[in-house]
C-alpha positions in Angstrom: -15.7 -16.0 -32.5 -12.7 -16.6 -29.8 -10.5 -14.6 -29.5 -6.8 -15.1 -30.1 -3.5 -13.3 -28.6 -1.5 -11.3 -30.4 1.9 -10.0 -29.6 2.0 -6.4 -28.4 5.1 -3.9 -27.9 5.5 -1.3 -25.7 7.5 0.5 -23.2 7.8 -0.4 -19.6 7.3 2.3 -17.9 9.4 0.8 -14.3 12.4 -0.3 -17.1 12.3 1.7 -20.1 12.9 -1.2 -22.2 11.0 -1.8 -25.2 9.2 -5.0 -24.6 7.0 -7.9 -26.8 4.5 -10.2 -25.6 2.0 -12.3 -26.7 -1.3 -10.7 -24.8 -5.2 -10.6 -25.5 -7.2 -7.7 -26.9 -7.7 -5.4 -24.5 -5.0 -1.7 -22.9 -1.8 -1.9 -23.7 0.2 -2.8 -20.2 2.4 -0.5 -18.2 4.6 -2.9 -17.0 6.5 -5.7 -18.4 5.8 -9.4 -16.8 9.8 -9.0 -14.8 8.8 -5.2 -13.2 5.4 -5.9 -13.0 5.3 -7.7 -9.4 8.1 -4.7 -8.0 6.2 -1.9 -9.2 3.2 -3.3 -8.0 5.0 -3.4 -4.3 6.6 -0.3 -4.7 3.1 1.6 -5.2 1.7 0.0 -2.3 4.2 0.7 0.0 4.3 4.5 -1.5 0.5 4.3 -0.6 0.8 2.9 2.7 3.3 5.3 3.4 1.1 8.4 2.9 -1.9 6.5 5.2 0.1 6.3 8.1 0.7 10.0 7.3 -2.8 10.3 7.3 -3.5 8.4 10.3 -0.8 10.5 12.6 -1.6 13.8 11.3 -5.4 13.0 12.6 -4.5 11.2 15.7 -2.7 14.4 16.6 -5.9 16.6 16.7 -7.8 17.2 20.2 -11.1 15.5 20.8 -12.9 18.7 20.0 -11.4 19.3 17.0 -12.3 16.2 15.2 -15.8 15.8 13.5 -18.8 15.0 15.3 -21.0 12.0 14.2 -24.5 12.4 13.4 -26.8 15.3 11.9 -26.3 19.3 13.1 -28.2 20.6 16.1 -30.5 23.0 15.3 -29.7 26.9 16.8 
């Protein structure tokens, strides 16, 4: 049996509007089809953001601080 779209509302959560649409079975989406592409970016960037945190926080460490690769010596 195929299956057909139906139309769904919900609230964007970037907007706050209440929004219909015409989608197929399945989780009802966050975003509407107008916030869904800047959201998307914003999240990204947000993400990116907190890697190149990441990254300088470790690149700051001495050699001897960081972790050494492969197994344990044995005492």
């Amino acid at each position: 049996m195929p299956r057909a779209s139906r139309p769904i509302t919900f609230t964007c959560s970037w907007c706050y509007k209440d929004v219909t649409e015409e989608r197929m079975p399945g989780p009802t989406p966050a975003y509407c089809l107008v916030c869904r592409d800047e959201a998307r970016r914003s999240t990204e960037a947000g993400r990116a953001k907190r890697y190149r945190e990441r990254q300088a926080e470790q690149d700051t460490r001495n050699w001897w601080d960081k972790p050494r690769p492969g197994r344990p010596r044995k005492g």
